[in-house]
N, C-alpha and C positions, 0 to 999 in steps of 0.2 A: 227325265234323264234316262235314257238306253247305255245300260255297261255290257260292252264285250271285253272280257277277258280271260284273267286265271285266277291264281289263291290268294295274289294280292285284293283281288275287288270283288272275289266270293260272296255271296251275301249270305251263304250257309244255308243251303237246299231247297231255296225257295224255285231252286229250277228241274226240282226234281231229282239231281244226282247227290242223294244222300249218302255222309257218311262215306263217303270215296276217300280216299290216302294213295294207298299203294299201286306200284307198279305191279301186274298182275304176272309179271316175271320173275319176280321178285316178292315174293308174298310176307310181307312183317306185319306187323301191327298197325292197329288205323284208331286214328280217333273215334271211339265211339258216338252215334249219329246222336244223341242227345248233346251230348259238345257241339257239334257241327250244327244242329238247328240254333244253335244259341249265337251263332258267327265262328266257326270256328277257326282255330288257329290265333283269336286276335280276345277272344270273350267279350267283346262290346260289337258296336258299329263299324264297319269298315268307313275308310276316308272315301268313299262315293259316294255311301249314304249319307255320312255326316252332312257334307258338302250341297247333298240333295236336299238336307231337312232341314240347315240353313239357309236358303234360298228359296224356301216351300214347293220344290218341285216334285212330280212324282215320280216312282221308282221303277222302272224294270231292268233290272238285273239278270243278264243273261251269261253271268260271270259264272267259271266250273273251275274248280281247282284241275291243275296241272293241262290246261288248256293249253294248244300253241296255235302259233298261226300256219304253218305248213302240215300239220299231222292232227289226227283224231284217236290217239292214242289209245291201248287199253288197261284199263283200271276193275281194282277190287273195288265191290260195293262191300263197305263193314258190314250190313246188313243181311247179305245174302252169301256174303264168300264168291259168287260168281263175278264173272268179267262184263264190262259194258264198253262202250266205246266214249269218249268224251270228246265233246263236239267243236272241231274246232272254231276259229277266230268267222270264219264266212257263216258257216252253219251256226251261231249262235247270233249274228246279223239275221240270218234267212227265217231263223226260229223266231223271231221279233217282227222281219220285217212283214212275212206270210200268214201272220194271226188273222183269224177272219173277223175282229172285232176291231181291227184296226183300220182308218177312213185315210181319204188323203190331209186332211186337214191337221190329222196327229204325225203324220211324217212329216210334210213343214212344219209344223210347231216343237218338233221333238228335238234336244241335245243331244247327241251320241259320244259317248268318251270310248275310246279303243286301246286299253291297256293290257300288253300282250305283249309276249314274245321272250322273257326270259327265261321260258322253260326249254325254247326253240335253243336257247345257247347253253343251256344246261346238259342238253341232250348232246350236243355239239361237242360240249368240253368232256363228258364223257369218252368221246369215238375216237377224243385226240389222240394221237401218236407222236413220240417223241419226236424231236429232229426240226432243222431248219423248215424242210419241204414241208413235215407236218404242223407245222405252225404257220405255215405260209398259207395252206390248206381251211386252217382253222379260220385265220382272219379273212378269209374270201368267203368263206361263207359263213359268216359274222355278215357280213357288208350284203349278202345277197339276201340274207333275213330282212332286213332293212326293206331294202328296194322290194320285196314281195307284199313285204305290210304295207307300201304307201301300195305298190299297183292292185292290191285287197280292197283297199280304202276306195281307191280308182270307184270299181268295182261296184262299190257300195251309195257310190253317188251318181253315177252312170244305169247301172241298171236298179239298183232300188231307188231312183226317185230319189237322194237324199240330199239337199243342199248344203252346197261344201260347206259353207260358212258355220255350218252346224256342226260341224266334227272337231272335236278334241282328242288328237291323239296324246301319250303320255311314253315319257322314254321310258330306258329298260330300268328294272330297280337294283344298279350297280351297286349299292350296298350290302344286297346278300349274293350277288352273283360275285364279288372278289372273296368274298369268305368261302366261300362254296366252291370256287375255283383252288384257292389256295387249299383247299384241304381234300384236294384229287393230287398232290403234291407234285401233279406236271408240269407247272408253269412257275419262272422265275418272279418273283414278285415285283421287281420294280420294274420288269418290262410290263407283266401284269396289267399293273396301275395305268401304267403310259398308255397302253393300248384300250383297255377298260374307257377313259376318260378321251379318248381320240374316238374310241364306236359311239359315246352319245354326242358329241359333237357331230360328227359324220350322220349321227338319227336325225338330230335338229335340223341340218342343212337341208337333209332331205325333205323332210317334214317342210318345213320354209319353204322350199324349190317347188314343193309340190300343191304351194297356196292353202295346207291347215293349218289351222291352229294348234300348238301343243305346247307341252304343261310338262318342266323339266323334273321330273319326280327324282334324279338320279342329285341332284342339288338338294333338293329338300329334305334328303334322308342323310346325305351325309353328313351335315350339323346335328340330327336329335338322336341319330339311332347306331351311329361308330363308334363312339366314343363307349370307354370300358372291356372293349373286347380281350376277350381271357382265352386263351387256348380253343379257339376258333368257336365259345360260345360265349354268347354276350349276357350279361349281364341280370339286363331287365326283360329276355325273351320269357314268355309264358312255360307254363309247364301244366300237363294233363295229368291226371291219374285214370288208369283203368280197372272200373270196377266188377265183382264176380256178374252180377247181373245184366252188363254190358251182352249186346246180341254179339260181339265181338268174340266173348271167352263161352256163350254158349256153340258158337258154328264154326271154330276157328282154331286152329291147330293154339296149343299152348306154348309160350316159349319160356328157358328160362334165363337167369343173368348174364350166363356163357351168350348165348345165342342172340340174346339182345344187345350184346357189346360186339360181336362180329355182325349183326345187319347195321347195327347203326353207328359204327366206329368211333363210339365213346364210354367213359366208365359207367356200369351201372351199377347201383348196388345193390338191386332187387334179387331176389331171389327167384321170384315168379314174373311173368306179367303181369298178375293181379294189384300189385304193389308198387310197380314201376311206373316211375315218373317220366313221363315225355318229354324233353325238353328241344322244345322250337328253334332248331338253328338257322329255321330261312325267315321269317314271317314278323312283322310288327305287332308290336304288343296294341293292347289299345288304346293306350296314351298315345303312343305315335301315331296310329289312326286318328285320332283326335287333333291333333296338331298338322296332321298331313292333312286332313278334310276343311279346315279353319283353311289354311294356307290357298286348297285348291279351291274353294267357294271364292275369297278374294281374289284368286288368277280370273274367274269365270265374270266375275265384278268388275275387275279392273279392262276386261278386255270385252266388255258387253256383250258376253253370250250367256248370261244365265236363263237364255231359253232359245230357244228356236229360231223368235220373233228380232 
């Protein structure tokens, strides 16, 4: 199994970009890379791996947190405080598909799942602007996201050799992007929802139209992972501590309670960073991993592609 994606199917630095969080424009706090080597954001297995390791397949994960499919964005390494590029949704195919140990015989044989693109509306919902036009603006390119991902995919089986039948793509993860969106406080919420729940529809068709396979992920999260939600943080979302000896607090500017309640527009109670609690407002715990990985092994079962062949 080959993952392209972002922080949903991260598999925690096994691709080399350790310890990444921030926007490098933005410079806050990052999870320290000892979290991140351990899966971060989620502390167990992400649901590709689960999904991989019940069905005995093996793993390459070319998944990066905050990956999109139209940009290669720049990000802090916690490790170095410097900036890196992260590679988007093609170049992390290309990273996979150009390895010189790889035969023809492992690209027919291989599964690719392509889970991507909600950072692409993240970023989006950010630029929005008030008003009819700019909401008119926003949903057009909502829907041109779409259509880029399937002509990527195109892409990805036309010039990489890759057989369609092998690709699993995965919708957007509408559960943290309506939380995420409602707490930019631009958008009316029950138009929101209506519109939210009309883009993955409009993903699927495309997806369908375009003869892959995909795996409705925005369905399976809204039964285990909505429910609870408290002032725009849920409940059962993980939470990190950062400790003095993190390479974070030795290379990295110090913040303190004030400053970490304006980068991350919630209460803190800390005093320092040293003591502050993280707490995960986009990301699946690992129970939900767990239960999203169970679910996606039997989609991949039920629709016999747990492999290549």
């Amino acid at each position: 199994m080959v993952v392209v994606g972002d922080s949903y199917s991260d598999g925690g630095g096994d691709t080399g970009y350790v310890g990444l969080y921030a926007n490098s424009t933005n410079v806050v706090p990052s999870i320290p890379s000892n979290q991140y080597s351990q899966n971060r954001f989620s502390n167990g297995k992400t649901y590709v791996q689960i999904a991989a390791d019940t069905l005995g397949l093996m793993m390459n994960n070319q998944a990066v947190g905050y990956a999109q499919v139209l940009h290669n964005p720049l990000q802090m390494d916690a490790n170095t405080c410097r900036s890196v590029r992260i590679p988007d949704m093609m170049q992390q195919f290309w990273n996979w598909r150009n390895s010189s140990d790889l035969d023809l015989a492992t690209v027919n044989s291989s599964l690719v799942v392509v889970a991507i693109g909600g950072n692409d509306l993240a970023e989006l919902a950010q630029s929005y602007s008030y008003g009819a036009i700019g909401l008119v603006k926003f949903m057009v390119r909502c829907f041109e996201i779409v259509k880029e991902m399937v002509k990527k995919v195109g892409e990805m089986v036309t010039e990489g050799g890759l057989p369609k039948a092998h690709v699993v793509l995965v919708t957007f993860p509408a559960a943290w992007l309506l939380p995420y969106f409602r707490e930019l406080g631009k958008f009316d919420d029950g138009a929101l929802e209506s519109f939210m729940k009309y883009l993955i529809r409009y993903q699927m068709k495309a997806f369908q139209e375009g003869g892959y396979n995909f795996w409705n992920l925005a369905d399976e999260m809204e039964e285990v992972w909505l429910e609870g939600s408290t002032n725009g943080i849920i409940s059962n979302w993980p939470c990190f501590s950062f400790s003095e000896d993190s390479p974070l607090m030795a290379d990295c500017p110090n913040y303190s309670g004030d400053e970490l309640n304006r980068l991350f527009g919630q209460n803190c109670t800390a005093d320092t960073v040293d003591d502050f609690m993280f707490f995960d407002t986009i990301h699946p715990t690992a129970a939900t991993h767990k239960e999203l990985g169970t679910s996606f092994a039997q989609y991949l079962v039920g629709h016999n592609i747990t492999s290549g062949g």
